[in-house]
C-alpha positions in Angstrom: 14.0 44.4 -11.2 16.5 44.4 -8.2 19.4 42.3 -7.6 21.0 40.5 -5.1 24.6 39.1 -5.0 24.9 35.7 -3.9 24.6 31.9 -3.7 20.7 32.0 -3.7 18.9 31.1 -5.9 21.2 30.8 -8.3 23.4 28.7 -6.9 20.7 26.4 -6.1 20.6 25.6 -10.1 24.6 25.7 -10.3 24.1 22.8 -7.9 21.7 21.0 -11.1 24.2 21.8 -13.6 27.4 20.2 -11.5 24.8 17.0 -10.6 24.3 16.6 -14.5 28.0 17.2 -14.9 28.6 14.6 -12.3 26.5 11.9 -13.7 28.0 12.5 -16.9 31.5 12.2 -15.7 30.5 9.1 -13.9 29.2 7.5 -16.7 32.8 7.1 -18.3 34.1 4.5 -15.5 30.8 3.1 -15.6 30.4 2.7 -19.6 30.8 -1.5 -19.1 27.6 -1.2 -16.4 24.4 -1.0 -17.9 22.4 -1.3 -15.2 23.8 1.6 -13.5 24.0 3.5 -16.8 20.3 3.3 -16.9 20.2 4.1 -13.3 21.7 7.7 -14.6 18.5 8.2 -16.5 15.8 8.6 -13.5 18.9 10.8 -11.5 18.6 12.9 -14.2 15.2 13.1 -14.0 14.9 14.3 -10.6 17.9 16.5 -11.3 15.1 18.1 -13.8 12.6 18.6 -10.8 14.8 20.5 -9.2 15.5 22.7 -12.0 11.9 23.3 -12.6 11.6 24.4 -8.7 13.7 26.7 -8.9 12.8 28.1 -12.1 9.9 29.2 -10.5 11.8 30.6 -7.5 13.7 32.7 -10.1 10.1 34.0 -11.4 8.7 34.8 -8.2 12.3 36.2 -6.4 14.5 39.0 -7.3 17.0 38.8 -9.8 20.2 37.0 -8.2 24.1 36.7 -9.7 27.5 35.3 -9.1 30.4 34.9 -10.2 32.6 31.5 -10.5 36.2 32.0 -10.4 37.1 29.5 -13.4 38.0 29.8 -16.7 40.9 31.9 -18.2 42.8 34.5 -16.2 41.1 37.6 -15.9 37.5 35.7 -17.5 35.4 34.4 -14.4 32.3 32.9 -15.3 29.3 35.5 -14.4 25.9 33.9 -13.7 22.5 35.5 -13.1 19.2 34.4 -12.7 15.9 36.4 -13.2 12.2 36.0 -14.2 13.0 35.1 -18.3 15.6 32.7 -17.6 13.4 31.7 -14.8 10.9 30.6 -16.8 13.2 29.1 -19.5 14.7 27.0 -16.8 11.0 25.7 -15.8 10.4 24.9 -19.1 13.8 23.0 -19.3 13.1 20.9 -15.9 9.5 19.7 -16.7 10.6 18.8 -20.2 13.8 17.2 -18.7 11.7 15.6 -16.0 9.0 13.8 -18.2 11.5 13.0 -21.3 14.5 11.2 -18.9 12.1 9.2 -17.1 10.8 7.9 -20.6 14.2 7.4 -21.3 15.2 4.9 -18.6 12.5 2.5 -19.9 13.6 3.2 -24.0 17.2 2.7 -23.2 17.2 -0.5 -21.8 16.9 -2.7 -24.7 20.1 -0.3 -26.1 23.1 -2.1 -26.7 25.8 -1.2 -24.2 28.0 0.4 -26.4 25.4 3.3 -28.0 23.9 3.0 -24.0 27.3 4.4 -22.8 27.9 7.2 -25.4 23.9 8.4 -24.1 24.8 8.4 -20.7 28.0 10.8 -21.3 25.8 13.3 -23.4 22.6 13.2 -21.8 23.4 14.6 -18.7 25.6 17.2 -20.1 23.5 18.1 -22.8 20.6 18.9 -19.7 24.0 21.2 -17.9 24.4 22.8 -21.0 21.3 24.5 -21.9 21.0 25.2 -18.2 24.4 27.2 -18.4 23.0 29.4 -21.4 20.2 30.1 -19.4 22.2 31.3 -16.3 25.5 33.2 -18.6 25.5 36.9 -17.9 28.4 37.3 -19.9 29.3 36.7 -23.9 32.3 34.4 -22.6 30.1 31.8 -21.1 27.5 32.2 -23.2 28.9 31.2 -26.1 31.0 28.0 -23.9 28.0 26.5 -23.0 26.3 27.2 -26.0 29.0 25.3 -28.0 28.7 22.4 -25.6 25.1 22.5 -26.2 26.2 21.8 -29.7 28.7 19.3 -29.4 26.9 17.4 -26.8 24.1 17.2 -29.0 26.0 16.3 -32.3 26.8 13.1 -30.7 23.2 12.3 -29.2 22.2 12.8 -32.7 25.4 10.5 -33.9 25.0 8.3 -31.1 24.2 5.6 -33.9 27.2 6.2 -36.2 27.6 3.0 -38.2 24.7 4.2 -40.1 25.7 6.7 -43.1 22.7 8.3 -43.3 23.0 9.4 -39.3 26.8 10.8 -40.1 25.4 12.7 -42.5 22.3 14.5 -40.2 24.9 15.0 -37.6 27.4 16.7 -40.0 24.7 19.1 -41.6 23.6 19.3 -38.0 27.1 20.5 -36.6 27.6 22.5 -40.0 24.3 25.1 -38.9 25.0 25.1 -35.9 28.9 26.4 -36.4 27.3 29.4 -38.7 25.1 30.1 -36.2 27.6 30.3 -33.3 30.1 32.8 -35.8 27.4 35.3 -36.2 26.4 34.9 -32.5 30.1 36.0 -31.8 29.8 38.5 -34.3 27.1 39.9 -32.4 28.6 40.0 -28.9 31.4 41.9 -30.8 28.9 44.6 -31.8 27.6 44.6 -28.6 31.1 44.8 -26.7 32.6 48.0 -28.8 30.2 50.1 -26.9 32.9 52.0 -25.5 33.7 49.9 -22.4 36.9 48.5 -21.5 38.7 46.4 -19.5 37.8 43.0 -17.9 34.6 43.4 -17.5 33.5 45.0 -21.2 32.3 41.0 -22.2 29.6 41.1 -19.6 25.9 41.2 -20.2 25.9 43.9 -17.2 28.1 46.5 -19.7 26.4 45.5 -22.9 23.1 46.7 -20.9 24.4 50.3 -20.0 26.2 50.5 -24.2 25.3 53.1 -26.4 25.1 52.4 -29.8 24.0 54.2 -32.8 20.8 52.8 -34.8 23.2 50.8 -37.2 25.2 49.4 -34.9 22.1 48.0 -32.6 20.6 46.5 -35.9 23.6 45.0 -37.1 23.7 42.9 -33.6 20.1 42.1 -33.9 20.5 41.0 -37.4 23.7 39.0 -36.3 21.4 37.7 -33.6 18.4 36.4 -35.9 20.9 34.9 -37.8 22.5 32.9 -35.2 19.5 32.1 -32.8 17.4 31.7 -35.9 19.7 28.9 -37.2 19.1 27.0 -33.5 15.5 27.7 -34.0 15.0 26.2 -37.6 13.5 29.4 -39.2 13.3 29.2 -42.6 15.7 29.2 -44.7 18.1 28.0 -41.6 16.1 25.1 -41.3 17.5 22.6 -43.6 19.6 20.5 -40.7 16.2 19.9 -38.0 13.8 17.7 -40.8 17.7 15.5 -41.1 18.7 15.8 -37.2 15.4 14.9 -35.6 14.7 11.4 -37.2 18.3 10.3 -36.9 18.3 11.1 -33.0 16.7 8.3 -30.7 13.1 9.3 -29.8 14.3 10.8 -25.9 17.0 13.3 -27.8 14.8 14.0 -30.2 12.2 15.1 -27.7 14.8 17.1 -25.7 16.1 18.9 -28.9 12.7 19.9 -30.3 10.6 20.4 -26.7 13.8 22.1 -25.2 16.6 23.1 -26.8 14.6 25.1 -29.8 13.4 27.4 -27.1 17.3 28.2 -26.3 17.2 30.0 -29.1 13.9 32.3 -28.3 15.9 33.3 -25.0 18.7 34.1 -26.3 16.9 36.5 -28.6 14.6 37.5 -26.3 17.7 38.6 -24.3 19.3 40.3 -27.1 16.6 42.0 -28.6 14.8 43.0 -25.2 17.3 43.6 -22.7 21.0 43.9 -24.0 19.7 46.5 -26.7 18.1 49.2 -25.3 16.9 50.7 -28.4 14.3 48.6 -31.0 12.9 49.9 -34.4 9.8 48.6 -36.2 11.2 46.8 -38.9 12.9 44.6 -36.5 9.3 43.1 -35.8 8.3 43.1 -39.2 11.7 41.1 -40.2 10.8 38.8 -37.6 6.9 38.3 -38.5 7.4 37.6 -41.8 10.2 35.4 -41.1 7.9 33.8 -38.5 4.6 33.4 -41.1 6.9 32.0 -43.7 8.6 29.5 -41.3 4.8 28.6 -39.5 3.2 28.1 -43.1 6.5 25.5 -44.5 6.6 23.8 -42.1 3.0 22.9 -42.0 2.8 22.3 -45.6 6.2 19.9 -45.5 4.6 18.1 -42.4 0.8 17.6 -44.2 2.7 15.5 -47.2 5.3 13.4 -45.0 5.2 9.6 -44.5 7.6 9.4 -41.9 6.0 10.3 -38.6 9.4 11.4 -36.7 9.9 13.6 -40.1 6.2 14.9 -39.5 6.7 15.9 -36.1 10.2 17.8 -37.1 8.3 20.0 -39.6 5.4 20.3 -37.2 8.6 21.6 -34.8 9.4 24.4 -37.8 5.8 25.2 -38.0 5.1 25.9 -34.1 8.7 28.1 -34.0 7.2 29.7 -36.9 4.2 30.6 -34.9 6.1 31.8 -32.0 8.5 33.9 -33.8 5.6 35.9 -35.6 4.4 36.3 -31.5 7.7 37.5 -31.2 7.8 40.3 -34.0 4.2 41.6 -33.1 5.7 42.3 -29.5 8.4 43.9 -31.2 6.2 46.3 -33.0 3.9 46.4 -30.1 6.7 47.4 -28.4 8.1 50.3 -30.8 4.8 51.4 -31.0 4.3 52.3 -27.4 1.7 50.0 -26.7 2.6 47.8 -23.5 -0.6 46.5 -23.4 -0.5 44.6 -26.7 3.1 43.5 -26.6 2.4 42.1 -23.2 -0.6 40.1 -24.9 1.6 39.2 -27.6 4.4 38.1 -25.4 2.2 36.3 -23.2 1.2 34.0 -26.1 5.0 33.5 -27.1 5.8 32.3 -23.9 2.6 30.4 -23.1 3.2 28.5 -26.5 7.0 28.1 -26.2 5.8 26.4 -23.0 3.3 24.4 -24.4 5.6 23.2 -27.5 8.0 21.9 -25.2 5.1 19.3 -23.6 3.1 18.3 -26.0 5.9 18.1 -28.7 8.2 16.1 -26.2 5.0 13.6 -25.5 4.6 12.8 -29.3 8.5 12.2 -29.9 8.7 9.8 -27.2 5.1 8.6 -28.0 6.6 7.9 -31.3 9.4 6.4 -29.6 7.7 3.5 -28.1 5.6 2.9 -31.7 8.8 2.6 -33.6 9.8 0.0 -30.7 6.5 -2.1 -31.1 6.4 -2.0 -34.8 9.9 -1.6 -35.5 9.5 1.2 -38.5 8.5 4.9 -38.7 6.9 4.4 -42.3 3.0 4.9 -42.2 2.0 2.5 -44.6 3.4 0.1 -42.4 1.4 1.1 -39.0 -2.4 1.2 -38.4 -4.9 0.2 -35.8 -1.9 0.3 -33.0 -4.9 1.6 -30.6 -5.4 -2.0 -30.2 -2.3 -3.4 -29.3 -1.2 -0.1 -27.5 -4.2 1.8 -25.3 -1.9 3.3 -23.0 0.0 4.8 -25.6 -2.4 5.4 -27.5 -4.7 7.3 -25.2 -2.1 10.0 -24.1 -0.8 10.4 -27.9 -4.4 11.5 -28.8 -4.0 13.7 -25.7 -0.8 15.0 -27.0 -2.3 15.2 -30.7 -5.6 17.4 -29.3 -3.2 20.6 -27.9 -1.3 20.7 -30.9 -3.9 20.4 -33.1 -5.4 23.5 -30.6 -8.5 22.0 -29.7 -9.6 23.4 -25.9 -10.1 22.4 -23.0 -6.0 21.5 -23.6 -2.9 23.8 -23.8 -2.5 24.4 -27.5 -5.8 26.6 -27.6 -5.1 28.8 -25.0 -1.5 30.0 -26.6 -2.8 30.4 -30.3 -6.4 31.7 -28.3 -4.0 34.7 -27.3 -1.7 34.8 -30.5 -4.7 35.3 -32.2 -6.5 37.8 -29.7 -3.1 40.0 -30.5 -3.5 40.1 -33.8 -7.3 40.6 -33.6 -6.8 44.0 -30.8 -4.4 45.2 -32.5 -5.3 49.3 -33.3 -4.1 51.4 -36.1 -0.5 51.7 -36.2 1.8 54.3 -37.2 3.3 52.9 -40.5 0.3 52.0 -43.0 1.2 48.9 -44.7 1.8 47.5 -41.4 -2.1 48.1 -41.1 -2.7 46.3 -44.4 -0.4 43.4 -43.6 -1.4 42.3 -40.4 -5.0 41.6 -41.5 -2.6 39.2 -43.8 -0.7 38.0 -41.1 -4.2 37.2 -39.1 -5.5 35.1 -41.9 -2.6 33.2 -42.4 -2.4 32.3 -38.6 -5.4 30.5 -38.5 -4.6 28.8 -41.7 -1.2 27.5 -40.5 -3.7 26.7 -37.2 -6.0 24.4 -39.6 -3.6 22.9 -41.4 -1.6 21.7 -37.8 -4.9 20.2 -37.1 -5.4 18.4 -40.6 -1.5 17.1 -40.3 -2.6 15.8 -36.5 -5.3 14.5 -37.8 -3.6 12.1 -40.7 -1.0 11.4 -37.9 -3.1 9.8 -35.2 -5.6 8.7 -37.6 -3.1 6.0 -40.1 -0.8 5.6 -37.4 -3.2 4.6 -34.3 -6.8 3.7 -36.4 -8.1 1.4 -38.6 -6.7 -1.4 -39.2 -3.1 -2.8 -39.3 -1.3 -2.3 -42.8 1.5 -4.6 -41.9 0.9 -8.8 -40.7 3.8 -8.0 -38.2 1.9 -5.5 -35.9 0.4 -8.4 -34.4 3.4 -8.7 -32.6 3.8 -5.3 -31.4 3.0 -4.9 -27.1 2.6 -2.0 -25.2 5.4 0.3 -23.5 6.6 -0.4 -20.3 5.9 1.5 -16.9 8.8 3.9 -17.3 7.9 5.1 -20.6 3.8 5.5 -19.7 5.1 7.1 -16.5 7.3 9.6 -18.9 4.1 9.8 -20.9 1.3 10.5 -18.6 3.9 13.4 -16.9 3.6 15.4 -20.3 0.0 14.7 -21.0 -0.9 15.7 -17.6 0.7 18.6 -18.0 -1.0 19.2 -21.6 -3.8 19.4 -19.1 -3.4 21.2 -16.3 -1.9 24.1 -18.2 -4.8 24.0 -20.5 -7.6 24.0 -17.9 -5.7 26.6 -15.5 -4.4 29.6 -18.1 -5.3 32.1 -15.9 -2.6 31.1 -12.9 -0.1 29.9 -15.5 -0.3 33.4 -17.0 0.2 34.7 -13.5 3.0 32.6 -12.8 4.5 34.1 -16.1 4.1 37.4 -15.6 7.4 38.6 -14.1 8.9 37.2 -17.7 6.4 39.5 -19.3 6.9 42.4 -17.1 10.8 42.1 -17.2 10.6 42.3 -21.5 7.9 44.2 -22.0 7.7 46.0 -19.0 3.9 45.5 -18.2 2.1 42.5 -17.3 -1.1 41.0 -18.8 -4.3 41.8 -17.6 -7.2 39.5 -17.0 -10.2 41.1 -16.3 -12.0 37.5 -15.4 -10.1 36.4 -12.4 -8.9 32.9 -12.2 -12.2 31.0 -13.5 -12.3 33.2 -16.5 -9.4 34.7 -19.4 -10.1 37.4 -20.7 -6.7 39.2 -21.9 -8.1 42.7 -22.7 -11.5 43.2 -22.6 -14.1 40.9 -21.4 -16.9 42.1 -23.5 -14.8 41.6 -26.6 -13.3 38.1 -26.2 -13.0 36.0 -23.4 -12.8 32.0 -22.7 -13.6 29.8 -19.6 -11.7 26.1 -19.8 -13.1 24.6 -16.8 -17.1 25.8 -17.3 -16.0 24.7 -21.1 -14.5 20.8 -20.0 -17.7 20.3 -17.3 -19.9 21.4 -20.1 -18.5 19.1 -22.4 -18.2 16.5 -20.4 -22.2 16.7 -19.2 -22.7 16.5 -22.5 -20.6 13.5 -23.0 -22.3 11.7 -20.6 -25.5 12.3 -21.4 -25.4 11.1 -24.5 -23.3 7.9 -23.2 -26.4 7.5 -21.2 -29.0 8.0 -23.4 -27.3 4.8 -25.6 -26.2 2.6 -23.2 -29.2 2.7 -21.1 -32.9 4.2 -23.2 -31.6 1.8 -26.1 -30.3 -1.6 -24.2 -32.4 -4.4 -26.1 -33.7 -2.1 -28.7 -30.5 -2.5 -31.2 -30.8 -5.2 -34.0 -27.7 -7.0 -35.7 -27.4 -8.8 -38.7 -24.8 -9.0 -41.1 -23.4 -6.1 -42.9 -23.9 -5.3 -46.8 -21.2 -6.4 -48.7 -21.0 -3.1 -50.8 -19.8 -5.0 -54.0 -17.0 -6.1 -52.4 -16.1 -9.6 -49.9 -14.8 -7.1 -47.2 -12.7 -4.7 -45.8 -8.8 -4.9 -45.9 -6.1 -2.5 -44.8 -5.4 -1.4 -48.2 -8.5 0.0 -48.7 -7.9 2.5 -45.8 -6.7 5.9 -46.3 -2.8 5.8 -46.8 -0.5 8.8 -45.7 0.2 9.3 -49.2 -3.9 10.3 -49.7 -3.8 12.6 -47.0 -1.0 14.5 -48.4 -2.1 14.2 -52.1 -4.2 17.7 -52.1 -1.8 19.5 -50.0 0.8 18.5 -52.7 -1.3 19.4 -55.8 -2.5 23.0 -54.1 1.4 23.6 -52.8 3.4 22.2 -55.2 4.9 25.8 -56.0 6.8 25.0 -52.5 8.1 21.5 -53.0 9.6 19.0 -55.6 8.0 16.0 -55.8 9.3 12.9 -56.6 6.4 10.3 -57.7 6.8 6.7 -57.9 4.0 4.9 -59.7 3.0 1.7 -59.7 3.8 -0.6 -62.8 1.5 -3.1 -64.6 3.3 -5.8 -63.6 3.7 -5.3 -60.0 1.4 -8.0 -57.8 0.8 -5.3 -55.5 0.8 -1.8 -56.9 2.4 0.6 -54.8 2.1 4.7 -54.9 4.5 6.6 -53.2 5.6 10.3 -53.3 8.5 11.9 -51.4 8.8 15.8 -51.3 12.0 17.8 -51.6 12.6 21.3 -49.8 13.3 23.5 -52.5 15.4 25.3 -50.7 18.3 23.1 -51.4 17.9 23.8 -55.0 17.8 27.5 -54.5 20.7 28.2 -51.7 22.7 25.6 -50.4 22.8 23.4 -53.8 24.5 26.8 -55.4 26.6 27.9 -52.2 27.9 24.0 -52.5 28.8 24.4 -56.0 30.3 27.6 -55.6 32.6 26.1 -52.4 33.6 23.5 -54.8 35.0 25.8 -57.2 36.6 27.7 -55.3 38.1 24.9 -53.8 39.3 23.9 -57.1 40.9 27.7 -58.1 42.7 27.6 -55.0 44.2 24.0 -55.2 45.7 25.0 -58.4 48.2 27.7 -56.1 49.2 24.8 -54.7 50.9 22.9 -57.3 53.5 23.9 -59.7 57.0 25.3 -59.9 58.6 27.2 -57.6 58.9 30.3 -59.7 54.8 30.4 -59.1 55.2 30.5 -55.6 58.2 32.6 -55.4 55.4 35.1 -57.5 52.9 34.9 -55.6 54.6 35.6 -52.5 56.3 39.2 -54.6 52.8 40.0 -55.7 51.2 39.8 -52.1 54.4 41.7 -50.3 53.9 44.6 -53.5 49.9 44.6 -52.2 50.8 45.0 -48.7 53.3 47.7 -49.2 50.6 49.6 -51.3 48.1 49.3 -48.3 50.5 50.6 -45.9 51.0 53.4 -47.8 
């Protein structure tokens, strides 16, 4: 792809980032004003639009750059925008742009205080992913990606009084520091390449490096580590099931609908276009990582109670998905065939896309249901379809594409994820050709099990009837969370009825990593990624057809049957009638998923006692990878810590010893 050198486009979203900047800055002399704190929110939010325009400008125009003389001496910052951070920037915007209009409406019954320390990190939270989108060299790259970091530590903290928040945020900030030292580690592969000089930190000299086969996997394995840490991949995942619930509902949309995907750029960008060499096992490292993540984090979501919990492991099983995209391309890639990575590819970014809609709409969805009811615990919700139709109405939209039930977005991604595996021809290396068959199977099972936890979501949370005397009370969100709302769902939509100009749209992302494009051999009524013979799927003739049918049948009973229907009262069935408790719990729904997983999880059981006046049941299950790793790594920190203290007290012949020991050591070494 050419480039120009200039102040257009990417200027035009320099100009986003300083307007975030600005309204953060603004809100520190402001703090003691909530209405114009609030008034930051919908600012924002446009500030998002603008983004997303020229996200697209950056797909459809040539790649632009420039350089912004600040920073340290010698270290301007260099920017660039092409067609992948083109698209990663209209992802960021229509996220942004939904999510911060929900926001104004959630914030406002904040109290001033935690309102003022959201209006600082908002807005620069929205400038900092923006910058790691635009960095073309490791310098700013890793600046905004630590402010992306920080800023996001205290949205997550933005409620510090409670001890259970300090510690998300801490585990939070703990990943993400051990992600960020083996990002640098990576850009310090990537910079001995044999350049010198000012400019050897750019992305523009780590593109024309030459390094040896171990060298390029060490900075891809660096790379995984780091990104794969932001991204929650198993077994980096342990901070995003603590962060996400401790976050307000808006920062938790943002984090899991946006800044996840920062991390699928940024190895996009490693992987495909600051190493120029790839090897197969790269993919396979990647897909089995990806499987493994997709089918934890499904399992974990099926047995939660907590529905902001459910919706964080539901974020590890969707990253999961599109990281097993991403190592198919890889091998695709390797391979020689263009074709399939572009297909697989295609799918990665059509679903990263998706994610970041119809995840966003259930956090914030969730948002407004922990306002009416005032608790995320499904055995105290039910039958909130009642009190809350709006809501309601677009979570079950929301609920539909992730479950990846068509006409809506969800389908078409996993459609192609799943076309990729299906096309894909003998390969070189055998047991690759005996694993992916695997690897297809397990796909759709991670698929059916994301429909069976959206199923126990919606169903307990938004069904039945209530399981708590206080939901009587609970009333419907305001206009600027529906209007937040009915943005994503919309979108959730459109992209699901119109796959065939979305995947157009994409395409200069595709063609710049995997250097081919996707075909569709049905035009713009009709996908059809390969061959049309073989597979192929038509949303619009689909959502008409179903719809007829719909109708018909609405029809057939409200008109052929009015006057026909006879009502008396119901059998009793043994029993005087029907009461909450007799409803499926969330605890029920997760019960067979425990008993046929339990290899994956502890599970702590609380059963009810003979004397209790109302027996309880409840079950909570523990990632076993705390026991496994971090417990361990913990101890073995602790001891440590312990050995070394000792050096620190005693006599001052010790220390005098010491210090003749180490001077002996380092005179052997020099010689």
């Amino acid at each position: 792809m050419s480039e120009i050198t200039g102040y257009q486009p990417v200027a035009m979203v320099w100009g986003g980032v300083l307007c975030w900047l600005a309204l953060a800055l603004l809100a520190i002399p402001l703090r003691a004003h909530k209405r114009w704190l609030l008034a930051g929110f919908p600012l924002a939010a446009l500030t998002g639009l603008w983004v997303a325009a020229v996200g697209v400008a950056g797909l459809l125009l040539p790649a632009s750059a420039q350089i912004v003389p600040v920073g340290f001496p010698g270290l301007p910052v260099h920017l660039r925008l092409d067609a992948l951070s083109g698209f990663f920037l209209l992802l960021l915007g229509m996220g942004a742009f939904g999510v911060s209009v929900y926001a104004r409406g959630y914030f406002q019954h904040m109290e001033i205080g935690e309102l003022a320390r959201l209006a600082i990190w908002y807005p620069a939270f929205l400038a900092a992913m923006t910058l790691v989108l635009l960095a073309n060299d490791a310098y700013a790259f890793m600046v905004a990606w630590e402010l992306m970091a920080l800023s996001s530590y205290f949205l997550v903290t933005s409620d510090y009084r409670v001890e259970e928040i300090r510690k998300a945020g801490f585990l939070y900030l703990l990943m993400a520091h051990i992600g960020a030292v083996a990002l640098l580690l990576c850009f310090g592969v990537l910079q001995g390449n044999g350049h010198t000089g000012d400019a050897a930190f750019t992305f523009s000299a780590m593109r024309h490096g030459v390094l040896t086969p171990t060298q390029a996997s060490l900075a891809f394995l660096f790379a995984l580590i780091g990104f794969g840490a932001k991204a929650g991949l198993v077994p980096l995942h342990v901070w995003l099931p603590e962060a996400h619930p401790a976050a307000p509902s808006p920062v938790s949309a943002l984090m899991s609908g946006v800044m996840l995907k920062m991390a699928l750029y940024g190895l996009l960008r490693v992987g495909f276009d600051l190493l120029s060499v790839r090897q197969e096992w790269w993919g396979v490292l990647v897909l089995v990582l990806g499987l493994m993540t997709a089918l934890y984090g499904v399992i974990f979501a099926a047995v939660q109670s907590d529905i902001k919990r459910l919706l964080a492991w539901s974020s590890i099983e969707n990253i999961g998905l599109i990281f097993t995209g991403l190592g198919l391309a890889i091998i695709f890639s390797v391979e020689g065939k263009s074709g399939l990575a572009a297909l697989a590819l295609t799918a990665v970014l059509y679903h990263a896309l998706n994610h970041a809609l119809f995840k966003s709409l259930l956090f914030v969805g969730t948002g407004s249901v922990l306002h009416a009811s005032g608790t995320r615990l499904m055995s105290g919700l039910g039958g909130l379809m009642r009190k809350m139709p709006w809501t309601g109405w677009l979570m079950l939209l929301g609920v539909l594409a992730i479950a990846g039930l068509p006409p809506l977005n969800g389908f078409v991604s996993e459609w192609l994820l799943l076309q990729a595996f299906l096309f894909t021809p003998g390969l070189d290396l055998h047991y690759l050709n005996m694993m992916l068959p695997v690897a297809t199977a397990s796909v759709a099972l991670v698929i059916a099990l994301a429909a069976y936890v959206m199923v126990k979501f919606y169903g307990v949370v938004f069904l039945g009837q209530p399981r708590n005397p206080a939901l009587k009370h609970a009333h419907e969100a305001d206009i600027w969370q529906r209007m937040g709302m009915l943005w994503l769902a919309s979108a959730c939509v459109l992209l699901g009825l119109l796959p065939s100009a979305v995947i157009v749209l994409i395409s200069p992302a595709v063609q710049q990593v995997a250097g081919r494009v996707l075909t569709n051999d049905g035009g713009w009524l009709v996908l059809a990624p390969m061959d049309a013979a073989r597979a192929s799927y038509a949303p619009l003739p689909f959502w008409l057809a179903t719809l007829a049918v719909l109708l018909l049948v609405y029809g057939l009973v409200r008109f052929r049957y009015t006057g026909r229907v006879r009502r008396s009262a119901a059998w009793q069935c043994g029993f005087p009638a029907v009461t909450a408790r007799m409803q499926d719990s969330a605890e029920g729904f997760g019960q067979p998923i425990q008993h046929i997983f339990s290899s994956f999880m502890q599970v702590d059981r609380q059963y009810p006692q003979p004397q209790d006046r109302t027996p309880h049941y409840a079950s909570v299950s523990i990632d076993q990878w705390w026991h496994f790793l971090y417990l361990p790594i913990v101890a073995a920190t602790n001891w440590l810590s312990q050995q070394t203290a000792r050096l620190q007290h005693g006599r001052i012949q010790w220390y005098l010893t010491y210090s003749f020991i180490t001077l002996l050591v380092l005179l052997v070494f020099v010689q």
